[in-house]
C-alpha positions as CSV (number, residue, x, y, z in Angstrom):
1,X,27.5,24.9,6.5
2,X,26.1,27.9,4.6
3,X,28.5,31.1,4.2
4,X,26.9,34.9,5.5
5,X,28.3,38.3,4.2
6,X,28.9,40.3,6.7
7,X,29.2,44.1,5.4
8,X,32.3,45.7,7.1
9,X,32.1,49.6,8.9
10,X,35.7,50.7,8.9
11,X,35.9,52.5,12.8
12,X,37.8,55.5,13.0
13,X,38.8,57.5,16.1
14,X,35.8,59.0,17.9
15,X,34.4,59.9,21.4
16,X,31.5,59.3,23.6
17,X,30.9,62.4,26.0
18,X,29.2,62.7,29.3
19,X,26.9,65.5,29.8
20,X,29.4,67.1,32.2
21,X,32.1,67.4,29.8
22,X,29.8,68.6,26.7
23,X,29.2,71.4,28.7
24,X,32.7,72.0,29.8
25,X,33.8,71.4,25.6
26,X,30.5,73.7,24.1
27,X,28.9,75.5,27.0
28,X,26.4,75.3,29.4
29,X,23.2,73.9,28.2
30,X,24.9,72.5,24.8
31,X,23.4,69.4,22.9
32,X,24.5,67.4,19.9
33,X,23.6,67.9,16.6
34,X,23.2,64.6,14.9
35,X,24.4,64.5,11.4
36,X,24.5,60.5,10.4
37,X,22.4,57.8,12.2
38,X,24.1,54.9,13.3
39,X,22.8,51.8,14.6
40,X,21.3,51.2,18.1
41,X,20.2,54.5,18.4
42,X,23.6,56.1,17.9
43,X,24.6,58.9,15.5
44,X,27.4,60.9,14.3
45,X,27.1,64.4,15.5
46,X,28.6,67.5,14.0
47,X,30.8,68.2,17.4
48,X,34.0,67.4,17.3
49,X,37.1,68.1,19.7
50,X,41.1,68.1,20.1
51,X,42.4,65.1,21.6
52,X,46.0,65.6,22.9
53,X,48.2,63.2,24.6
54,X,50.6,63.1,27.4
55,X,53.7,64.2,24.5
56,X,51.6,67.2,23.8
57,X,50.7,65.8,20.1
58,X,47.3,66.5,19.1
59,X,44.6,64.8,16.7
60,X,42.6,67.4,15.5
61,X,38.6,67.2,14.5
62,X,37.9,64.1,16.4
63,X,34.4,63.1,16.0
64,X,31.8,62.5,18.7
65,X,29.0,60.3,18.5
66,X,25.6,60.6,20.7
67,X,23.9,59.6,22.7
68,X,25.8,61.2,26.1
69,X,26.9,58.8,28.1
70,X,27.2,58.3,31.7
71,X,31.4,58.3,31.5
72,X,33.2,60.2,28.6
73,X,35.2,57.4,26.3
74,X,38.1,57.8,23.6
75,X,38.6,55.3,20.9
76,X,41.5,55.3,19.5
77,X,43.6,52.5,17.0
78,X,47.4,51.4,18.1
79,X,48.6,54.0,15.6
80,X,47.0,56.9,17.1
81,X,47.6,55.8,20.9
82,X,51.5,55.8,19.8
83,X,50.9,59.4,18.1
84,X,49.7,60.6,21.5
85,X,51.8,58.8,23.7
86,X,49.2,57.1,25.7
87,X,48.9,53.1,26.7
88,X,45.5,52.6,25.7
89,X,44.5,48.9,26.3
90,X,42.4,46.9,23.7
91,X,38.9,46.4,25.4
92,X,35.3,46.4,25.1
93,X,33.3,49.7,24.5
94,X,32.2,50.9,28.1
95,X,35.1,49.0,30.0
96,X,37.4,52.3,30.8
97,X,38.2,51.4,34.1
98,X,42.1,51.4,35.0
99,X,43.0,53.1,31.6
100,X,44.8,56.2,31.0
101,X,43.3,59.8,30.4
102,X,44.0,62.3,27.5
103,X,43.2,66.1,27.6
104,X,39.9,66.8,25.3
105,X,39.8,70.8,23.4
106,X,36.5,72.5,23.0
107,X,35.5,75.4,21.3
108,X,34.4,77.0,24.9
109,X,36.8,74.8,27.1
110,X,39.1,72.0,28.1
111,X,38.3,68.6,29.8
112,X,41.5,66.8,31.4
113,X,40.5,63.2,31.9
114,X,42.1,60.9,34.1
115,X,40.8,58.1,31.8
116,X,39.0,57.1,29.6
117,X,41.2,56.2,26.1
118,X,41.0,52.5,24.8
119,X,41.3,50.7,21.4
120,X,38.4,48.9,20.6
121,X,38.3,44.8,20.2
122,X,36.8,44.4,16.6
123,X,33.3,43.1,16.9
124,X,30.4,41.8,15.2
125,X,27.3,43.6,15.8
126,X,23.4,41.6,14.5
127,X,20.2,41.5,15.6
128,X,18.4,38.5,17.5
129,X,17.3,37.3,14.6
130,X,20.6,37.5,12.7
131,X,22.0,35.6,15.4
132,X,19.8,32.9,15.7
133,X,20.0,32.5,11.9
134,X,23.7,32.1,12.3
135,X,23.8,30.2,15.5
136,X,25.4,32.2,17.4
137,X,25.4,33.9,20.7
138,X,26.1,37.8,22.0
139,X,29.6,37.8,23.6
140,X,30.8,34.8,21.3
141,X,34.5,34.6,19.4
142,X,34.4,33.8,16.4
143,X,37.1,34.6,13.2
144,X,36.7,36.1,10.2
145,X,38.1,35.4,6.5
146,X,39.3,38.5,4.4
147,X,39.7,37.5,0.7
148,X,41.8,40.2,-1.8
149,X,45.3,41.1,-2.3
150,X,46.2,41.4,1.2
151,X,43.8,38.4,2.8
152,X,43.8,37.3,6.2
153,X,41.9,35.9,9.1
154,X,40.8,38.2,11.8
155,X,40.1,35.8,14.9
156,X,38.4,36.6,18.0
157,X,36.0,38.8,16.8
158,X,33.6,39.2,19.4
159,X,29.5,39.0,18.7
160,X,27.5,41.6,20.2
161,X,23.5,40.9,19.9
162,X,21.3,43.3,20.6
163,X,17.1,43.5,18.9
164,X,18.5,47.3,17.2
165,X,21.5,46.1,15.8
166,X,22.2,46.0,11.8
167,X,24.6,43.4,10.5
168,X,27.6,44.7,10.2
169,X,31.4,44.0,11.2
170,X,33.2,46.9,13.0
171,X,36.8,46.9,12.6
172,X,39.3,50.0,13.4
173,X,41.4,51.8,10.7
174,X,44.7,50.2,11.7
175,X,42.8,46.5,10.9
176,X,41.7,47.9,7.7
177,X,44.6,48.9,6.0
178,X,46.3,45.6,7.3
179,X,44.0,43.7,5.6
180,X,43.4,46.4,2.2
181,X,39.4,46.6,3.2
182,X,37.4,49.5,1.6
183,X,34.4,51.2,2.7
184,X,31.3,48.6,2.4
185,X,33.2,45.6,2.0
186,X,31.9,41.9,2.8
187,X,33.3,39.7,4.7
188,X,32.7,35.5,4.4
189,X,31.3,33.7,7.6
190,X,30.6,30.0,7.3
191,X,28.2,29.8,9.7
């Protein structure tokens, strides 16, 4: 058994748009402005939106990451879909379907969605190679051991293999603090 560091990206809230409602947020004929790469082709871009809920509370500068999508997404953690008042259901990026919609605030418009918001599963995103290394497979469970002052074991952590990927854990904000994990942690996997 040989033991892999996994670095650890803390998730905080953010958004996937569709082109439909960018323009309806920033305008006709608007486009985002990447400011940060991310892996798989992804990036932090400068827009960012108000997301309110269905008690009227808002949470204010919520980023959004490119590329568009086909179907605007919201990912929120527990804490924030109890801010807002909304039943978001823990599930896989991309799987929106039956969950409940928010209202989105633009500088040049509104967006009221009828759904869209979820909290992500925590996953493990690697390369092929990673994964072959490791000997695992993408959509595989597997659990994770957090050493420090506040240790733990995250279990079902689902791998996600794909050739662009990076190494690296992706856990939401609510996790972290649970388990006291800073920015560019490692995380033990005996593989």
């Amino acid at each position: 058994m040989k033991k892999i560091e996994i670095p650890v990206g803390i998730s905080a809230r953010h958004i996937h748009l569709c082109k439909e409602d960018l323009e309806v947020l920033f305008g006709e004929g608007a486009e985002l402005h990447p400011i940060k790469t991310l892996m798989g082709g992804q990036y932090a871009a400068d827009e960012r939106v108000t997301v309110v809920g269905s008690n009227g509370r808002q949470l204010e500068n919520v980023r959004i990451l490119g590329p568009l999508r086909s179907e605007t997404q919201i990912e929120v953690s527990k804490t924030d879909a109890m801010f807002l008042k909304v039943q978001a259901p823990l599930r896989d990026s991309g799987d929106i379907a039956a969950t409940p919609g928010v209202t989105l605030i633009g500088p040049k418009g509104q967006v009221t969605l009828d759904k869209g918001c979820i909290v992500a599963k925590r996953h493990v995103h690697m390369s092929n190679e990673d994964a072959k290394a490791f000997g695992l497979c993408d959509k595989q469970l597997i659990s994770l051991d957090f050493d420090g002052e506040r240790k733990g074991t995250l279990h079902d952590v689902l791998v996600r293999v794909h050739e662009s990927f990076t190494l690296e854990l992706h856990i939401d904000t609510d996790e972290a603090n649970a388990l006291d994990v800073k920015p560019n942690q490692v995380v033990a996997y005996q593989a």
